[in-house]
C-alpha positions as CSV (number, residue, x, y, z in Angstrom):
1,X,9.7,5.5,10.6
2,X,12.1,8.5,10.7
3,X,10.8,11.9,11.5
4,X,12.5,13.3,9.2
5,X,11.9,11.5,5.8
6,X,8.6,9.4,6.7
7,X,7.9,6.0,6.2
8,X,9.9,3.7,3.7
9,X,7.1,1.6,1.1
10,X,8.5,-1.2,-0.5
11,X,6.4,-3.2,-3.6
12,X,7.5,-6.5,-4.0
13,X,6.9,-8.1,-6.8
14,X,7.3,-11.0,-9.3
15,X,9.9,-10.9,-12.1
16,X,8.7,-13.9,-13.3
17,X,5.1,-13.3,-13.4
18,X,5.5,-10.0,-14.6
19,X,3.9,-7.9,-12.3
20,X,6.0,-5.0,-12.6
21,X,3.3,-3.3,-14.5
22,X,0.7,-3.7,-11.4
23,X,3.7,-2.5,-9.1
24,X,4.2,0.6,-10.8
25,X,0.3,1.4,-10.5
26,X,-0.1,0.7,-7.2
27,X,3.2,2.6,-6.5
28,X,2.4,5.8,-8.6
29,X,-1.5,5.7,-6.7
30,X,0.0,5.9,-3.2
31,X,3.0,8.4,-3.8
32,X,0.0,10.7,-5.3
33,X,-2.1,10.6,-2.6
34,X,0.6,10.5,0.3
35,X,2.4,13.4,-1.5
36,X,3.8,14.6,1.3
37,X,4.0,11.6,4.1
38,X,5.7,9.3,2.0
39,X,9.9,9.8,2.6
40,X,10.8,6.7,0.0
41,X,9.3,4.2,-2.2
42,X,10.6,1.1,-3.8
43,X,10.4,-1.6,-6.0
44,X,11.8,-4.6,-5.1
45,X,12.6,-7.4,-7.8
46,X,11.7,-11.0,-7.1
47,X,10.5,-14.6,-7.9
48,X,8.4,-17.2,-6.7
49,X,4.8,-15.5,-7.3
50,X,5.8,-12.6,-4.5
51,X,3.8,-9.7,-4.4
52,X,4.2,-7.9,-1.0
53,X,3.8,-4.3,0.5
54,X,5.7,-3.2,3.6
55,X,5.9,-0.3,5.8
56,X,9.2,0.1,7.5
57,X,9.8,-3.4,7.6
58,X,6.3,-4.7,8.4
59,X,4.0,-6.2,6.0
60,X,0.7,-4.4,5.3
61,X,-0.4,-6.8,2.0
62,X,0.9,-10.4,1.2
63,X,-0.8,-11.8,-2.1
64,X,0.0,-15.4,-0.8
65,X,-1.9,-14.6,2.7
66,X,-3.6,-11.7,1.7
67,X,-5.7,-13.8,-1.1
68,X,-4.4,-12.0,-4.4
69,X,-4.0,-8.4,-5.2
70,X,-5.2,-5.5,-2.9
71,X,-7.7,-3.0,-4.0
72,X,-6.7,0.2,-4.7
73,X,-9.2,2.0,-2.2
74,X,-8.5,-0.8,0.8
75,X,-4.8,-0.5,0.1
76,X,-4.5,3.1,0.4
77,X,-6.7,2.5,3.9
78,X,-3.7,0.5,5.0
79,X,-1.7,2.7,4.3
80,X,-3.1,5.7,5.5
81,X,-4.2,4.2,8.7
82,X,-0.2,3.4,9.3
83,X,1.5,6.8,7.9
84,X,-0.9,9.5,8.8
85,X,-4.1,8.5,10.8
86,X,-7.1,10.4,10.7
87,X,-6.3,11.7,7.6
88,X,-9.6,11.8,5.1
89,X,-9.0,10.3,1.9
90,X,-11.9,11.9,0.5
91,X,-14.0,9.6,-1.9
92,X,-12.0,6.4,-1.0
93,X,-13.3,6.7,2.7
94,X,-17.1,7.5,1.3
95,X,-17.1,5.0,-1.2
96,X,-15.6,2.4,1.6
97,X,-18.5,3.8,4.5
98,X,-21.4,3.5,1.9
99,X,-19.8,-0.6,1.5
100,X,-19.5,-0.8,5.0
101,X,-15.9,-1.6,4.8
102,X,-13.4,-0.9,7.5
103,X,-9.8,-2.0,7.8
104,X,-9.0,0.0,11.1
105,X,-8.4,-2.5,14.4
106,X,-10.9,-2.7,16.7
């Protein structure tokens, strides 16, 4: 991550499958809750059924390993748990302690 700009988010997804639509959501969801951690976002073009999110290089979501498409409220976990931890993400955290859910490493 560079100090200056923050960490570089890259959606890839499917041309073919046409899942630009659920790249642009997921991409417009994190960018408004990481207004000011976020230094770049992209959207990456590609075939084959791909539907990854990275981190500076390292993949936080892979549909293919992953089992599908991430929720909104565990995805923004992942990413908040990489870019700026401790920070409270308000209702996502409440609703994800009242389901018992936790994506943070033991």
């Amino acid at each position: 991550m560079s100090a200056q700009f923050g960490p570089r988010i890259v959606i890839t997804y499917c041309t073919q499958c046409q899942w630009l639509l659920r790249a642009t959501w997921l991409a417009q969801e994190l960018l408004t809750s990481f207004t000011m951690e976020i230094g770049e976002l992209v959207l990456r073009p590609g075939v084959g059924g791909v539907f990854t999110i990275s981190i500076d290089d390292e993949t936080v979501w892979d549909r293919k390993t992953d089992g599908g498409f991430p929720e909104i409220g565990r995805l923004k976990r992942l990413v908040r748990d990489r870019i700026a931890p401790g920070r409270d993400l308000g209702h996502t955290d409440r609703i994800a302690l009242h389901e018992g859910v936790s994506d943070r490493s033991a």
